[in-house]
N, C-alpha and C positions, 0 to 999 in steps of 0.2 A: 371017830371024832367028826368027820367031814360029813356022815351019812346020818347026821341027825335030821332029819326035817322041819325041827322049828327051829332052829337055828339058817337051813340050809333047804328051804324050799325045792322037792324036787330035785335030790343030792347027785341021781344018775344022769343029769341031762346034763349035756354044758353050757350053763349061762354064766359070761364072763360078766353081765350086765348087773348082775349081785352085789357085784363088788364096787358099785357106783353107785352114787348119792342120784335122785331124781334129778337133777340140772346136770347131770351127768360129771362131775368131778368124783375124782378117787373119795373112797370109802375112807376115812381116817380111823378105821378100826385095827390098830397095831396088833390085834388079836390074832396068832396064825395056827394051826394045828401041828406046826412043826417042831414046837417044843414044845408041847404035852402044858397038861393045866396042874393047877393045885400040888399037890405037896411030891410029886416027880418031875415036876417041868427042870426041863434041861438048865443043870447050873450057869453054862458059859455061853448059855443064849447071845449075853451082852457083846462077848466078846467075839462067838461066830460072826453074828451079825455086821460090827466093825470092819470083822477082818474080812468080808464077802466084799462087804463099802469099796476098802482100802487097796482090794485085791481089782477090783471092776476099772477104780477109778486111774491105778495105773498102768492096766491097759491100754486104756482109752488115752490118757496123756499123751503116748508114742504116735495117733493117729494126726494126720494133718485132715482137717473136718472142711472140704472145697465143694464150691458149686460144680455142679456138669456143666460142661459145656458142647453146646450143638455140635453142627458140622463145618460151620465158619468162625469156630473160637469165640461163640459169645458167652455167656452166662444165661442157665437154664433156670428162668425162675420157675416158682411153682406154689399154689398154695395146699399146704396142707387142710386132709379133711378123713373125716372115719368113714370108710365103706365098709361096706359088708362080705364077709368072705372069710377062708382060714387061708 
């Protein structure tokens, strides 16, 4: 499914950049290979998907999300940016 190449230009390489609109914002293609197409696509797609949501999002709940801080207790800003690298 993944290994089509007009859908999937070049299926063995890894470009994650596929998945991004030219101005570089996510792809809004809700389309995914992981529950199958047409008349076998996974019935509880809906409800996997929920439950991953719901599973993620209260993990994350229990975490306290704080800045670093240096070596004199201040707050470490920082700006976020995309480099290159895995």
């Amino acid at each position: 499914m993944t290994h089509d190449p007009t859908k999937y230009p070049a299926p063995f390489e890894f470009k994650p950049e596929r998945f991004f609109t030219p101005s570089g914002d996510l792809n809004d293609d809700r389309v995914t290979p992981v529950w199958g197409w047409g008349r076998r696509i996974c019935v509880g797609r809906h409800l996997a998907d929920a439950s991953v949501w719901s599973a993620i999002a209260s993990m994350l709940a229990v975490f306290d999300l704080l800045k670093a801080k240096d070596a004199s207790g201040k707050d470490i800003d920082f700006e976020p940016r995309w480099i290159p690298g895995v």
